[in-house]
N, C-alpha and C positions, 0 to 999 in steps of 0.2 A: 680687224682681229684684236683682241680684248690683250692683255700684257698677261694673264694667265693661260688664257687660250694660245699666245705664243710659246710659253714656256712650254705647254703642255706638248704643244707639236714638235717643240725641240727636244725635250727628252725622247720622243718617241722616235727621232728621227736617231738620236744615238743612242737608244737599245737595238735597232736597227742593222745600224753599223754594228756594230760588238756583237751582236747575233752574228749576221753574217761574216765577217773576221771571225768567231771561233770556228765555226763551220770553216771554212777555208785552212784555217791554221793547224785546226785538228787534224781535217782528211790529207793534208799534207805530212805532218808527223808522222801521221801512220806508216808512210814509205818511204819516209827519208832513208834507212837502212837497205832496202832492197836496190836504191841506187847506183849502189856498187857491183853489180853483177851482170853476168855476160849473156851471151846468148843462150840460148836455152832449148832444146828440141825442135820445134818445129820452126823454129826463128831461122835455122840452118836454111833448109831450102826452101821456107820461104823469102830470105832473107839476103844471109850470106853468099851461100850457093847460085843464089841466081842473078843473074848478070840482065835480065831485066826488069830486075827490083832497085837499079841501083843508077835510074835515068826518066828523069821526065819525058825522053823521046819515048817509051816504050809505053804510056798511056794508051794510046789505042788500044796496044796489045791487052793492057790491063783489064778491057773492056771486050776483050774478042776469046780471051781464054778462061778456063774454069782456077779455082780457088785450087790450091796445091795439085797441079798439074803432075801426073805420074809418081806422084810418093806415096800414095796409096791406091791406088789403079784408077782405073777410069768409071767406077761407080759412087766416086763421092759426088753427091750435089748440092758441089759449093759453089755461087757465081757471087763475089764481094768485093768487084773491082776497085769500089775506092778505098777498101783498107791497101791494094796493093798502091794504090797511088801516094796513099798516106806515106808506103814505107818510102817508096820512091824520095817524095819530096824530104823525108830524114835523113838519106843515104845522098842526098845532092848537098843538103846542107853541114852535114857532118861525117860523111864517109862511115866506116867498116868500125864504129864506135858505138857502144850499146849505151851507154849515158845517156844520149840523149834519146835513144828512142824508147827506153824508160821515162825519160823525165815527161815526154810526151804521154804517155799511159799516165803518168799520173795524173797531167794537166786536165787532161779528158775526164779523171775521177775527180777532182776537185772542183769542174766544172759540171759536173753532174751533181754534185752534193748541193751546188750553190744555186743550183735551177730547182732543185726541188725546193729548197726553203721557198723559192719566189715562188713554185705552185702551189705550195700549201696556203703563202700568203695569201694567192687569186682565191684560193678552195674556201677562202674565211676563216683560215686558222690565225692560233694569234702566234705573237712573236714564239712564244714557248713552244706551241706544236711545231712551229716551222724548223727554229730554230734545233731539238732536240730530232725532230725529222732529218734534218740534214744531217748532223753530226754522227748519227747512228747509221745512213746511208754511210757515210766517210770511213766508217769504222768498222763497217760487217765485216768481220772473218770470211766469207765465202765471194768478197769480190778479190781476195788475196789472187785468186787466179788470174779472174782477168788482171787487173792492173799490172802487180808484180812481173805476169808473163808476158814479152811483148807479143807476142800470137794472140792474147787474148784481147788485143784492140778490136777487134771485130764486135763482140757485145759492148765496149766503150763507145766508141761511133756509133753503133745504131742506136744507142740507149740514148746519148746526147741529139739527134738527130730527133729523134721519135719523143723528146722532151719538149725540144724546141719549135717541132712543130704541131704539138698540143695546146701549150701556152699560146699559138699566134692563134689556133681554133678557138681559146679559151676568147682570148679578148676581142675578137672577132664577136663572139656571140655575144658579149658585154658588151657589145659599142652602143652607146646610146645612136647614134644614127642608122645602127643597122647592120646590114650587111654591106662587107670590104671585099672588093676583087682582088685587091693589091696583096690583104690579108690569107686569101684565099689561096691567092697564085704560092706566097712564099709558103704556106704550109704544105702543099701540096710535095712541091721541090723538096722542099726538109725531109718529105715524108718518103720522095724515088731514095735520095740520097742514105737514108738509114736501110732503107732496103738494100739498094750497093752496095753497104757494110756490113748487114747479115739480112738476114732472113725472116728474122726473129719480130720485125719492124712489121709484118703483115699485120699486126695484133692490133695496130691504130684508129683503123676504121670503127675496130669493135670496143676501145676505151673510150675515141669520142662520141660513138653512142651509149657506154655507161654517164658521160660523163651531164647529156643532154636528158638520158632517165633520172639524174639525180636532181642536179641542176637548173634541166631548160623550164620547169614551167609554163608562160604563155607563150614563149618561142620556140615551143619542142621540135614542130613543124621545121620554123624556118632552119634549125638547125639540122635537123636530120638531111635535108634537102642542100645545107650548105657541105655536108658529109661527101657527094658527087663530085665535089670540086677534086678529090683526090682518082677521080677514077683513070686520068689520062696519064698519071704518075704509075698507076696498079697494072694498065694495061701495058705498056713501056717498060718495064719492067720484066711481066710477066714475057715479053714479046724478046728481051734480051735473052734473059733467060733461057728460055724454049732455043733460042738462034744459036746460043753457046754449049748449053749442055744438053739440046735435044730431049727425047721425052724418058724418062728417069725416076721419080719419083712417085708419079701418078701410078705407073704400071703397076707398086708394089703394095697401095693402100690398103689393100685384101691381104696384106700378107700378114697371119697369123693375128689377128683380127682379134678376135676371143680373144688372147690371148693377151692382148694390148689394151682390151678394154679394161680383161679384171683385174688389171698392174696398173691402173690409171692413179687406185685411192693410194697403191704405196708410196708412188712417184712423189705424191703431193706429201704423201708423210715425211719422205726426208728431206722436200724441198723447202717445207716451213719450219720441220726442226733449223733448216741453214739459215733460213731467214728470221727467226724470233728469238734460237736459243744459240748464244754466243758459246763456239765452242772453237778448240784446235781445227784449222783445214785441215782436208784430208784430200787427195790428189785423184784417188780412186774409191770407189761404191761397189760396193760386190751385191750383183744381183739378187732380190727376194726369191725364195725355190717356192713358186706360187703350187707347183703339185704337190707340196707337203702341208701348204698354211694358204686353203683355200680361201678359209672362212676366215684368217685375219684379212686377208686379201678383200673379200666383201664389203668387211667392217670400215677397213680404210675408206672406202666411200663415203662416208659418213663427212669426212672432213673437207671435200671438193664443196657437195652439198651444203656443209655447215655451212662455207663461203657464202654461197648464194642465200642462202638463211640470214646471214647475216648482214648481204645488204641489202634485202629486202628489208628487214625488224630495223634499220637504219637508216632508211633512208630519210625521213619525216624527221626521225628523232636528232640524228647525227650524219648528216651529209657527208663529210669527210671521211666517217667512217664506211659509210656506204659504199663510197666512190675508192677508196683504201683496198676495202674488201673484191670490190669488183675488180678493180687493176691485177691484186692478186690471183685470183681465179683464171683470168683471161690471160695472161702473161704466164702464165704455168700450163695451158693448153696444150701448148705446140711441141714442149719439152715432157709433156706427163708420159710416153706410148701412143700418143693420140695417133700421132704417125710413124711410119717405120724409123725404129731407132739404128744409125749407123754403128752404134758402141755401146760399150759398158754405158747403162743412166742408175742415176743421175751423175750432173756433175753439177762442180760449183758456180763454175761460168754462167751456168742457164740459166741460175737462178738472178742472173745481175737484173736485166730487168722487170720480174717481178719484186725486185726490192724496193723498187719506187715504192709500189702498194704497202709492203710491210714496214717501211721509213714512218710513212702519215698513219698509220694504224701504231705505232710506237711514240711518236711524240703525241698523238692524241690521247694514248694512255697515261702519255707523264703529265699532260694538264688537266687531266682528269683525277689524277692522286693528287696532285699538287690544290684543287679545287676543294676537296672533300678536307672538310676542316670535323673529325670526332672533337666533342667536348672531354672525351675522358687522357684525352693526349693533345696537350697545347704544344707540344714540342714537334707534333705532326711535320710541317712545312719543311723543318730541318732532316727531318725523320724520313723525309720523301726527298728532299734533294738528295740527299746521302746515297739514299737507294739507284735512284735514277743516275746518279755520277757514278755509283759503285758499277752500274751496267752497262755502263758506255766504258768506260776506264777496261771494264773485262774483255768487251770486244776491241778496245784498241790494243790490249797486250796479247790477244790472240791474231791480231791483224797483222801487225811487227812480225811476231813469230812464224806466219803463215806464208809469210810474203816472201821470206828467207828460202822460203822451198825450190824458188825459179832461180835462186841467183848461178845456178851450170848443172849442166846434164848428171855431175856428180850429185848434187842435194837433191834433185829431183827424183835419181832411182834411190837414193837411202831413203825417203819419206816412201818409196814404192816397196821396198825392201823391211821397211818401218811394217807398214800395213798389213803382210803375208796374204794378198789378194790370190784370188784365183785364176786370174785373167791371166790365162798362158803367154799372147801378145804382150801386156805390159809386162809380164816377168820379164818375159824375152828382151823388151828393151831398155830394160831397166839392167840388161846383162849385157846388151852392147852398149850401153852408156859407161858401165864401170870397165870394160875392155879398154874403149879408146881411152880410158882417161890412163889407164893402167901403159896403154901403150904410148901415149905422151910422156906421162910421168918415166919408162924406158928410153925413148929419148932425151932426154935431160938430163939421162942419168940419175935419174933417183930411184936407187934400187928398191928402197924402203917403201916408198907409195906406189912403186909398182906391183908391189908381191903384196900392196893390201889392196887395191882397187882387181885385182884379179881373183884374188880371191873372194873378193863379194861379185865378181861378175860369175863366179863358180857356182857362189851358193844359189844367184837367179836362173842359172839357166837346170839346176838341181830343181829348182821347182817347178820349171815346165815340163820338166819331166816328170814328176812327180805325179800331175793329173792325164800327160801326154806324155806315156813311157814309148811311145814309137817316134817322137817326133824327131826326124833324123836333121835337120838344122841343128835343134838343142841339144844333140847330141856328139855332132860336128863340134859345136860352140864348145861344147863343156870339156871335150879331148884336149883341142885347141888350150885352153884356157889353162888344163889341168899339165900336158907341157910344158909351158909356159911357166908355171909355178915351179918344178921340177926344177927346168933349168934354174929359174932364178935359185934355188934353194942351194943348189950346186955352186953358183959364184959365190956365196957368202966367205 
């Protein structure tokens, strides 16, 4: 090697570094602030409350019961045994202390940000795509949920899992000797284990065959056919599943069918607004009233479609974008209506692993402006980093901000209280959230943040009544509450 040709390799080895150092540095900044906060809604029993989240003897169990067991009856179908295990092993290491099972959330986001740069690299992106790829993964506002919440390690885990076992498919397919069992085996495993963490992990089989349409060339074959190697992980899986929460979700595919399909274009509407346009998180999405706004309903179509339009018109041209495109599409599937929706959709959780796709479809763009040199503006280059820092900078100041929402049950109903949602349930608990705080704050004696936390538990449970004027709970709640107030008003 030539003493230029060294030099050359060494710069390139530390843009490299510094690439990945900000990536890192930045997605960590983002949440250094939310590290201060406590548990948070469903952290409680999942968490707190439960005395077999707080022992690695209880694994089995982990594996033999459903994901939040009797907190919302027995029609959820959740089976995510190793985020319970995850909490396990944080609750043996650090007991009844949310620090660190934040810090963990984050480590998971940090190490998500830091895996994408390295696929973009495998995708042929250059350091710019990878690196602005990552940083903008790091920085989305709408992973505020997951991260920030520790409930929301479930899309953390299967997103790192369902990362990790693409890249071993990735280089698998790249190997010059061929095809690897050894590679095979561990993708496989990567690929049970992000299923154990959610759900959302089915979606793999159908990226690495985008990823063999974009990509495989004269090995389309061998790849597609290396695709089977996951099928002992799908069945095993599917085989727990079926063992733990019996048959459930299949029964209800027909349910309101129509109805699901022509909510599909919205779903994608608000899901790419989370993903492209950096904005305030928001906790809750109040359903589109598709019997009023048929034909925007139609319209929205338009944009699933675009997707596929666009890796198709991309693939020859811009691989990465292709494969960008495709990710998004197929990772917004399972969350669009596709299937019976448990809740209010969207939320901003779902969209964590369709972000991988809109990461690489985002740094691609910024070495695409950054390429484009007009002669009528030589200031261009500076003109365009500005721009691209000015967008990332925005989504880390709404990321900070966002993240703030989980740190106790109290920031979470004023962000719900914030919003004036419709969703009777979340008023509702957004009104026992400011009770017990109210009723804690009563024990401590602090009169002053009792008689304010009840009176905003007042005005949520006012608003379940408000669309639900029979509803005798919130009506219960709001006597209660209004009591409550009375006296305190009287000790003053």
């Amino acid at each position: 090697m030539t003493s230029q040709a060294a030099k050359a390799d060494g710069s390139a080895r530390r843009s490299h570094v510094l690439w990945l150092a900000a990536v890192i540095i930045v997605s960590t900044l983002a949440y250094i602030p939310s590290l201060g906060g406590d548990f948070t809604l469903d952290d409680w029993p999942l968490i707190v409350d439960r005395p077999m989240a707080h022992s690695l003897r209880y694994i089995p169990w982990a594996f033999s019961t459903r994901f939040l067991p009797g907190v919302f009856g027995h029609n959820l179908w959740y089976y995510r045994p190793l985020t319970t295990v995850s909490y396990q092993i944080n609750y043996v290491l650090s007991g009844p202390h949310a620090l660190p099972f934040r810090a963990t959330n984050l480590g998971l986001e940090v190490l998500a940000a830091a895996l994408i740069y390295y696929l973009a690299r495998r995708l042929g992106g250059s350091m710019l795509v990878a690196g602005v790829a990552g940083i903008a993964f790091g920085v989305l506002p709408a992973h505020a949920e997951a991260t920030a919440w520790i409930s929301g390690r479930t899309d953390l885990l299967s997103a790192v899992f369902t990362l990790c076992s693409l890249i071993a498919f990735i280089v698998n397919c790249r190997r010059p000797k061929g095809f690897s069992w050894g590679l095979a085996i561990l993708s496989s495993v990567l690929f049970l284990c992000g299923l154990l963490s959610k759900e959302q992990a089915i979606v793999l089989p159908a990226l690495m065959t985008a990823y063999v349409w974009v990509y495989g060339g004269a090995d389309r074959r061998a790849a597609l056919k290396w695709c089977l190697a996951l099928a002992p992980s799908l069945l095993l899986y599917l085989a727990l599943r079926h063992w733990v929460l019996g048959p459930g979700l299949e029964q209800h595919l027909t349910l309101a069918l129509g109805f699901r399909l022509l909510s599909i274009g919205l779903a994608y509407a608000s899901y790419l607004r989370m993903l492209f346009v950096p904005m305030e998180p928001r906790v809750i999405y109040d359903s589109f009233v598709l019997t009023k706004y048929p034909l925007v309903a139609l319209a929205a179509w338009l944009l699933p479609l675009g997707l596929v339009a666009l890796a198709v018109w991309s693939r020859r041209r811009a691989p990465i974008v292709a494969f960008g495109a495709a990710w998004v599409f197929i990772a917004l599937l399972p969350v669009s209506n596709l299937l019976p929706p448990l809740g209010p959709l969207p939320a901003e959780r779902f969209a964590y692993l369709a972000s991988v796709g809109s990461a690489l479809l985002i740094g691609w763009c910024s070495w695409t402006a950054m390429q484009w040199h007009p002669r009528s503006l030589r200031t261009w280059p500076a003109v365009c980093t500005l721009l691209i820092c000015g967008y990332l900078l925005n989504a880390f100041a709404y990321t900070v901000v966002g993240s703030r929402t989980f740190d106790s049950d109290v920031t979470w109903a004023r962000a719900i209280q914030k919003s004036h949602t419709r969703f009777q349930t979340i008023n509702g608990m957004a009104g026992d959230c400011f009770a017990r705080a109210g009723a804690a704050a009563l024990r401590a004696g602090d009169l002053n943040a009792a008689r304010e936390h009840y009176a905003e538990a007042a005005v949520q449970y006012e608003a379940v009544l408000k669309y639900l004027p029979g509803d005798t709970r919130a009506l219960s709640d709001l006597h209660r509450t209004q009591r409550l107030l009375a006296e305190l008003a009287k000790s003053r």
